[in-house]
N, C-alpha and C positions, 0 to 999 in steps of 0.2 A: 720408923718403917718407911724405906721411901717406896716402895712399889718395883724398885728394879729387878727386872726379872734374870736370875743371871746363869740360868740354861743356856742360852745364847753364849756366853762365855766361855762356860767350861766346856762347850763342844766346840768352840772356836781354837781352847788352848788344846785340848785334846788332837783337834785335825793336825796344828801348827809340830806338833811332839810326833804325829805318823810321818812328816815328813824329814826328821830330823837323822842325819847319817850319823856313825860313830863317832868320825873327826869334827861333828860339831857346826859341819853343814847341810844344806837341804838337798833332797832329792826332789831334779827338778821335774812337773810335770810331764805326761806323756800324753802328744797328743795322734791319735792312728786317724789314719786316715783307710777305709774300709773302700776299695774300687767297687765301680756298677756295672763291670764286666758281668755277663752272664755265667762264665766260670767261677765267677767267686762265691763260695757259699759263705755267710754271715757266720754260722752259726759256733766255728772254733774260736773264732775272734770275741767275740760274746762270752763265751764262756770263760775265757782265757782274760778280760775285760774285767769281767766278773769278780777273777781270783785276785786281778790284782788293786780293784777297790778294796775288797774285802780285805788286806794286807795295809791298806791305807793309803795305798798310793791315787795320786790328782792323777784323771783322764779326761782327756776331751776327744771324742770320737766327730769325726770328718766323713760322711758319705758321698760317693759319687751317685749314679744312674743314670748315665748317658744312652745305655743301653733299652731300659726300660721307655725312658723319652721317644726315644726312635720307633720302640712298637708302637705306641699310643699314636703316635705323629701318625704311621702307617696306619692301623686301624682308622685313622680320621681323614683318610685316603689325601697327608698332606705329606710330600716330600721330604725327607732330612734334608739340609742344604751343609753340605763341610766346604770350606774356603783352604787354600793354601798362600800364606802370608812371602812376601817377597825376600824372608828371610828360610823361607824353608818348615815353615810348622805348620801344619794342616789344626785345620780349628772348624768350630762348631758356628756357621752363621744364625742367629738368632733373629728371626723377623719379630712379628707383632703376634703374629700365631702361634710362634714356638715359645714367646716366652709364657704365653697364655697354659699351655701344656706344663712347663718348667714348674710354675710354681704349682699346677696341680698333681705333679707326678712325684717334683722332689721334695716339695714341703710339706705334702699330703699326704700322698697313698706313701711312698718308702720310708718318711722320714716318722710317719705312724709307726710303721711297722716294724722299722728297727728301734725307737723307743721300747715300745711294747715287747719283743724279743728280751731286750734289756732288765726291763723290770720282770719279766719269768722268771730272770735270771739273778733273783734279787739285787739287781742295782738302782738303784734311786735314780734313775733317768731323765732325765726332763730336754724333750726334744723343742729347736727353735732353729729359724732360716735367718738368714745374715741380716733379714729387714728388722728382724724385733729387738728391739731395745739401739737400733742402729750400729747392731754388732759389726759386719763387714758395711766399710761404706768405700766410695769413692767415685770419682767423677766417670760420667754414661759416655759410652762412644756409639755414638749415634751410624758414623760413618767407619769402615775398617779396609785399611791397606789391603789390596786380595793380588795375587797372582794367577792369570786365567789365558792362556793360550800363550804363555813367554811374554805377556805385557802385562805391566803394574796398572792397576786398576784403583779408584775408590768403590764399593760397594753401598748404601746408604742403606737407613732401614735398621740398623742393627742396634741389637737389646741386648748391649754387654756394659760390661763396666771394668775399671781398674781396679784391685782394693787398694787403698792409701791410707787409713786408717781401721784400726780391732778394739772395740770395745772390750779392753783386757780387763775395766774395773768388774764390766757387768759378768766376766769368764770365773774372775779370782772369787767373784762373792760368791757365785753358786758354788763353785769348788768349796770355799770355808763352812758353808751351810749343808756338805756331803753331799750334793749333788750331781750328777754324770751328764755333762751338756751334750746333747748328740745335735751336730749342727749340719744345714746344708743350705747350700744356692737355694733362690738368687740373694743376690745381694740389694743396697740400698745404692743407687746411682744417685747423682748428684745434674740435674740438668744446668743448661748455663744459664737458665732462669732463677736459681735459686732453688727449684721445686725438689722433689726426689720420687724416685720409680723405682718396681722391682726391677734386677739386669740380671741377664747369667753371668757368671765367674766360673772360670775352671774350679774344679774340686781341688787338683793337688795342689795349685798354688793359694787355695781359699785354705787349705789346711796349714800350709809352710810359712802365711799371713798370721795366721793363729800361734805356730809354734814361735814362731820369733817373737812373736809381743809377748808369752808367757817364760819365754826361755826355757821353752820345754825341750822336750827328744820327740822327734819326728818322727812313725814309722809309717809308709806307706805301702798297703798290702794290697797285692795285685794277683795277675793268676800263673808268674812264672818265679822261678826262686830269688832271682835278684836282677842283675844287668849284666847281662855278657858280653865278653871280648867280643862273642861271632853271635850275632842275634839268633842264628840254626840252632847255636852249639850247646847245650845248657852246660856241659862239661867245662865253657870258657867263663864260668861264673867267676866274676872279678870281687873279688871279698871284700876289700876295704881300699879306701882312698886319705892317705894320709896329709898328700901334698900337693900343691898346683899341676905339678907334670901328673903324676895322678890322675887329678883330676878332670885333666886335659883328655885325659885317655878313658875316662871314665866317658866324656862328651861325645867324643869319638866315636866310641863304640854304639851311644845311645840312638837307637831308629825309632820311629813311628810314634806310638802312643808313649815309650820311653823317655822321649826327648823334652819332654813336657814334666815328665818327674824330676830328671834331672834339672832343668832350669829349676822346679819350685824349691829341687834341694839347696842348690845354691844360693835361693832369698831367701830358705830357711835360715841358713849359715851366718847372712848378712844380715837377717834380721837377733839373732841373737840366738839361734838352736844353739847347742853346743854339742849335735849328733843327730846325722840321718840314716833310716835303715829302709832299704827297697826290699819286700822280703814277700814268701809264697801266703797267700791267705790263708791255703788250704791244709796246712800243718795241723796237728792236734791241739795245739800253744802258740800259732802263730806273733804272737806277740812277743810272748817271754824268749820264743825262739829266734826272732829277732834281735832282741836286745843282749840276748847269748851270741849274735856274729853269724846267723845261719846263710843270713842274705849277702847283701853290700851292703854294708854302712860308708859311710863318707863323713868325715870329721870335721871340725870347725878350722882345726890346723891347713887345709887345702886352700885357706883364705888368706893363708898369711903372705904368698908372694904371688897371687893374684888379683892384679890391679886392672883386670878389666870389667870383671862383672858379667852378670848374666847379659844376652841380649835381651834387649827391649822388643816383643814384638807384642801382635796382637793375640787379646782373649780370644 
C-alpha cells in the first residue's frame, strides 16, 4: 500500500478525454473576455460559460471595468485622466490614486462578483488578478508617450505595465483540476529595481496575453455585434477576416474603443490563438454564438503575409 491517492488522476485522465476531438486532437481552450461597458450584462455569457464547462470544455473568463473605475474615481470626486498616444490610441492614464481604485474595483468589488455569478451558475470558479501566483507580469512604465495640444509629450506618474510574460502552467493546472479561472487587472509590473507593483493593463490585450500562451480561441464580448465597415452602420458588420488585405481592412475600419481589440487580436494571433471573435455580449448564447460566426472572427491565416505586426504603442 503505498498511500497514492489516485483521484487526482482519474480526474486528470477524465478532463484530458473532454478535450479530445474525433480526429484525435484537442479542442483548444476558450478563453472570453467579458467588457466593463455599462451595456454589457454578464449574465447570458455566464450562463452560456456555464454550458460549455458543463460539456467539458477549458474556459478562462477575462473581465474588464473601466466603466465602473470611473464612477468610483468620480464618487471620490477624482478626475478620470484618458491620454491619447502619438500613434493615435486614447488610453487610460493611471496615477497613484487610480491605480489605488484599480485594484479595489477590479480585483474586488467586480472580480467578487462575477466569481460568485459563476458558481450560481454551477461552475467551479475561482476568481484571481494577474498579481497572484505572478500570472500576468511585465515591466512598469512609469512614464508614457502622450499627445496633448499636437505635441508629443512624456507624461510621468503612470501605473501601467506591459505584459511579457502568462503564467500558463499556473492557468493549465486549474483548468486540469476543473477549475474556471476568472482573471482581471492589474497586473504584476516589474520596477528597474528589481522590485514588483500592482500596474493596470488593458483588459483585451490582458486576455489576447492569455489566449496565445494557452492556444486558446479568443472571444471578446462587447456591446455591438462585431466590427464594422461604417462604425454608424451595424448593417456594414464585417464577418470574418481571412487574410492580410483583410485584415488591413478590418484595421481600417476599427475606431475608438475598437481599435484596441483589434490590436489585442492580432497578439492573440501572434501569440499562438488559432481564432478571434469580436462579438455582441448581449445574445442569449453569446459565446456559442460566437463561435457559430455571429460576430467577426479573424483567423490566424491573416498572419500569414503580414509582416509588420501590431503597433507598439502605449497601455
Amino acid at each position: 500500500m503505498t498511500g497514492y491517492d489516485t483521484t487526482d488522476s482519474i480526474e486528470s485522465a477524465a478532463h484530458r478525454a473532454n478535450q479530445l476531438l474525433a480526429d484525435g486532437g484537442t479542442r483548444p481552450p476558450v478563453v472570453v473576455k467579458i467588457g466593463g461597458a455599462k451595456a454589457v450584462d454578464p449574465e447570458g455569457a455566464v450562463s452560456d460559460i456555464a454550458s460549455l464547462v458543463a460539456d467539458g470544455r477549458d474556459v478562462v473568463v477575462v473581465h474588464g471595468g473601466s466603466t465602473a473605475v470611473d464612477e468610483t474615481l468620480e464618487r471620490m470626486d477624482i478626475e478620470p485622466t484618458y491620454v491619447e498616444t502619438p500613434g493615435g490610441v486614447t488610453g487610460r492614464f493611471t496615477d497613484e490614486e487610480t491605480i489605488e481604485v484599480f485594484e479595489m474595483v477590479m480585483a474586488g468589488k467586480l472580480n467578487t462578483e462575477l466569481t460568485t455569478l459563476f458558481r450560481n451558475a454551477g461552475v467551479d470558479a475561482l476568481g484571481l488578478s494577474g498579481v497572484d501566483g505572478g500570472l500576468l507580469t511585465g515591466p512598469r512604465k512609469s512614464a508614457v508617450r502622450v499627445l496633448e495640444d499636437g505635441k508629443k509629450k512624456i507624461k510621468r506618474g503612470d501605473h501601467s505595465g506591459k505584459i511579457t510574460d502568462v503564467n500558463d502552467d499556473l492557468l493549465a493546472d486549474l483548468l486540469a483540476d476543473s477549475y474556471t479561472p476568472v482573471v482581471s487587472v492589474p497586473m504584476l509590473g516589474e520596477n528597474k529595481d528589481g522590485s514588483v507593483t500592482p500596474v493596470n493593463a488593458d483588459a483585451d490585450r490582458s486576455a489576447a496575453a492569455i489566449a496565445g500562451a494557452l492556444g486558446g480561441e479568443l472571444i471578446m464580448l462587447t456591446d455591438v455585434t462585431g466590427i464594422y465597415a461604417d462604425p454608424e452602420d451595424p448593417e456594414t458588420l464585417i464577418e470574418s477576416a481571412s487574410t492580410a488585405e483583410e485584415l488591413d481592412a478590418v484595421k481600417t475600419a476599427a475606431e475608438g474603443f475598437m481599435t484596441k481589440k483589434v490590436m489585442a487580436a492580432t497578439e492573440a494571433l501572434e501569440g499562438g490563438a488559432p481564432a478571434v471573435y469580436v462579438a455582441d455580449a448581449n445574445s442569449d448564447n453569446p459565446v456559442t454564438d460566437a463561435l457559430g460566426g455571429t460576430g467577426t472572427t479573424i483567423h490566424r491565416s491573416v498572419l500569414d503575409a503580414d509582416e509588420d505586426g501590431p503597433a507598439e504603442v502605449d497601455q
